[in-house]
C-alpha positions, 0 to 999 in steps of 0.5 A, a space after each residue: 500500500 503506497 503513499 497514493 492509495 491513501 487519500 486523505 480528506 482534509 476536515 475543518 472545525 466549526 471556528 475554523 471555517 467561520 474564521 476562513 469564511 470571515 462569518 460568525 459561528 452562530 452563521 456557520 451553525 445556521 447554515 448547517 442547519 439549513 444543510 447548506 453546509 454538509 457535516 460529519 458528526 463525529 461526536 455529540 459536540 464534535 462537528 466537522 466539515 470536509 473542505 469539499 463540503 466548503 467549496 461547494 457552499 462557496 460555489 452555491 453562493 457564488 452561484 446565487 449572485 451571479 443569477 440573481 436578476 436585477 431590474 435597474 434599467 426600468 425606471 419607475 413612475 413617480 408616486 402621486 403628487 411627487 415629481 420625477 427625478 431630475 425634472 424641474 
């Protein structure tokens, strides 16, 4: 059994990826909860998240931001009684 028939999966604590994601621990919690972020339960206390389960939370959020659609070329009416922007 040589050195590349062990692959080794590389695992984070909970501080240690709020810290890397620069997001608080009660957010990493959150997002576990919501199985946004995938685990291994290792203990009753004891959580840890592999570096792919990281990358793929990373992936989904950028994800959600680049197909987030935004409307900023229609100009909406001005409400009654009001004038529009840059008219005099």
């Amino acid at each position: 059994m040589g050195e590349r028939d062990l692959e080794i999966q590389q695992y984070y604590t909970v501080p240690e990826v709020a810290k890397l994601l620069k997001k608080s621990k009660s957010f990493i919690y959150d997002m576990i909860g919501q199985n946004k972020i995938k685990v291994i339960r290792i203990s009753e206390r004891g959580t840890r998240i592999p570096v792919s389960s990281i990358e793929e939370f990373i992936n989904q959020q950028m994800d959600n931001v680049t197909t987030k659609h935004y409307n900023k070329g229609v100009v909406q009416p001005p409400k009654r009684g009001r004038k529009a922007n840059g008219a005099a």
